[in-house]
SESEVO-765988 format. One record per residue (C-alpha): residue number from 1; z, y, x; residue in three letters. Coordinates in nm, 2 decimals, padded with zeros to 4 digits, m for minus. Layout:
REM SESEVO-765988
[site NUM,[Z,Y,X],'ALA'];
...
***
This chain:
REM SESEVO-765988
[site 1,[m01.65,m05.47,m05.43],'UNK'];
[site 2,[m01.86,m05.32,m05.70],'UNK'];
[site 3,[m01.59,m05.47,m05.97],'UNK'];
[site 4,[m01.32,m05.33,m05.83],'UNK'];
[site 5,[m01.50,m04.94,m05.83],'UNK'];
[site 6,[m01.57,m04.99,m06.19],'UNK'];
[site 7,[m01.20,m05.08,m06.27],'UNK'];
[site 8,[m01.07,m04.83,m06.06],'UNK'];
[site 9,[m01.30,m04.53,m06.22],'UNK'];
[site 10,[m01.17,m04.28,m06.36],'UNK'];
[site 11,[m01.26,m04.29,m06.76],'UNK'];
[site 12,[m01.07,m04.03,m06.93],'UNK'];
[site 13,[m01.31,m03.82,m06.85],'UNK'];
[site 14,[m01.32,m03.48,m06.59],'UNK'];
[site 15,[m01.03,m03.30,m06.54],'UNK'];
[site 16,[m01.15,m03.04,m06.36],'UNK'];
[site 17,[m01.41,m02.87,m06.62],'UNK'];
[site 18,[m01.41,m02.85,m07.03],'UNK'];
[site 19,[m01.01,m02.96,m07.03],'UNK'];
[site 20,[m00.89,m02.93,m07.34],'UNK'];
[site 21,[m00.52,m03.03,m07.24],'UNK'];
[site 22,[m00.40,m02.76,m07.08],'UNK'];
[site 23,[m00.49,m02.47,m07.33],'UNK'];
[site 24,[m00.39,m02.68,m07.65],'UNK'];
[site 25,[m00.04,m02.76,m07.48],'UNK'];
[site 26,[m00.03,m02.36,m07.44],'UNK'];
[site 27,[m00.12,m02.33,m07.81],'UNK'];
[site 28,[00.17,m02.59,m07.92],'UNK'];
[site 29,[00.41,m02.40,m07.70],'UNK'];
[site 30,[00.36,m02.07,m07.82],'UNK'];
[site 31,[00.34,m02.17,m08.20],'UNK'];
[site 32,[00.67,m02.37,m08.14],'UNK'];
[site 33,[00.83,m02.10,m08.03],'UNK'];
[site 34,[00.72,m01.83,m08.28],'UNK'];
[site 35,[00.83,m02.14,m08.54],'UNK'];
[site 36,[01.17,m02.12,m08.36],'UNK'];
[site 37,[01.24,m01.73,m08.37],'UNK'];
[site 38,[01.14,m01.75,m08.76],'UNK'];
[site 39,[01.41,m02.02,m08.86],'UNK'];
[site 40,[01.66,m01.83,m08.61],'UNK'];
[site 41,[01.62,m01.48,m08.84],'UNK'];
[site 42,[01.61,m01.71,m09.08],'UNK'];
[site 43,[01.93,m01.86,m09.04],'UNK'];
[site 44,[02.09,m01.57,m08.92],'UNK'];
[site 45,[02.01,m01.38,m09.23],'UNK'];
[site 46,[02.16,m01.65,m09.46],'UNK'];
[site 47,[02.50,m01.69,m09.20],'UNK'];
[site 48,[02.55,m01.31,m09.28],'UNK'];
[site 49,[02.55,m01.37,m09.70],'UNK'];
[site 50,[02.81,m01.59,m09.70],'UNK'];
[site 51,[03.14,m01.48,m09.79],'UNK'];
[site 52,[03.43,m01.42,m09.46],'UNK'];
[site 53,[03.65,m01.66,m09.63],'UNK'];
[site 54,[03.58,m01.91,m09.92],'UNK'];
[site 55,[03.86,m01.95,m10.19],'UNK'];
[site 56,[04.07,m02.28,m10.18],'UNK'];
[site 57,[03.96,m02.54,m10.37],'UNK'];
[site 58,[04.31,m02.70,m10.43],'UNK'];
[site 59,[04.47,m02.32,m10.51],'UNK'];
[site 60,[04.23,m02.34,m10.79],'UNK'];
[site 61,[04.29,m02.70,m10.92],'UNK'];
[site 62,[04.68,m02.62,m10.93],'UNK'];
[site 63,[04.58,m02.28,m11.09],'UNK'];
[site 64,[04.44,m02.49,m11.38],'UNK'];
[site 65,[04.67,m02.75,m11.39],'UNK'];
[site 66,[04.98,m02.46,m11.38],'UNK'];
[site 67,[04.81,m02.33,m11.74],'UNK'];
[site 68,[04.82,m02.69,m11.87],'UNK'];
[site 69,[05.16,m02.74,m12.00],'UNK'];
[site 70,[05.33,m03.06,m11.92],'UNK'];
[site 71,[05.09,m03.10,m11.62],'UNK'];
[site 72,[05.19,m03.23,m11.23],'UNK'];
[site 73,[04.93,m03.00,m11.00],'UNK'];
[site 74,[05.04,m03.23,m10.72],'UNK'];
[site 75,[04.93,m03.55,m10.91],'UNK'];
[site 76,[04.58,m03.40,m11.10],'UNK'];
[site 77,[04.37,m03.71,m11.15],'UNK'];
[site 78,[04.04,m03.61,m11.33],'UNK'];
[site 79,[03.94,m03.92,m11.48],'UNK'];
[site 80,[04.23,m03.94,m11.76],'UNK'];
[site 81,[04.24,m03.64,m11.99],'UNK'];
[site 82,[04.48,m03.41,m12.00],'UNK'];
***
């Protein structure tokens, strides 16, 4: 019976005094969540910046292609010159 006490001992050490586990874990919590408010303001801030609307990029490409005389703004292929 004495082999099977050894293999059944407990070796990761005491639980009960000098844990470690419990505070760190804490610790990881807390500075993940601090982390987390940070990128929300973060995020937040930048949302507000952007413009309500965007323009269009196709209103533009037709724009350009309307002051091109001669030009189809339907059928604007970039590769060939103009």
């Amino acid at each position: 019976m004495g082999t099977l006490d050894v293999l059944a001992e407990n070796n990761f050490g005491d639980t009960r005094s000098g844990g470690l586990a419990g505070p760190m874990g804490l610790l990881i919590i807390v500075l993940l969540g601090i982390v987390t408010v940070f990128l929300i303001r973060n995020m937040t801030a930048r949302i507000r910046r952007l413009p309500a609307e965007f323009p269009d990029p196709d209103a533009q490409r037709k724009g350009a292609a309307a002051e091109q005389p001669g030009a189809d703004p339907d059928h604007l292929d970039k590769s060939t010159p103009a």
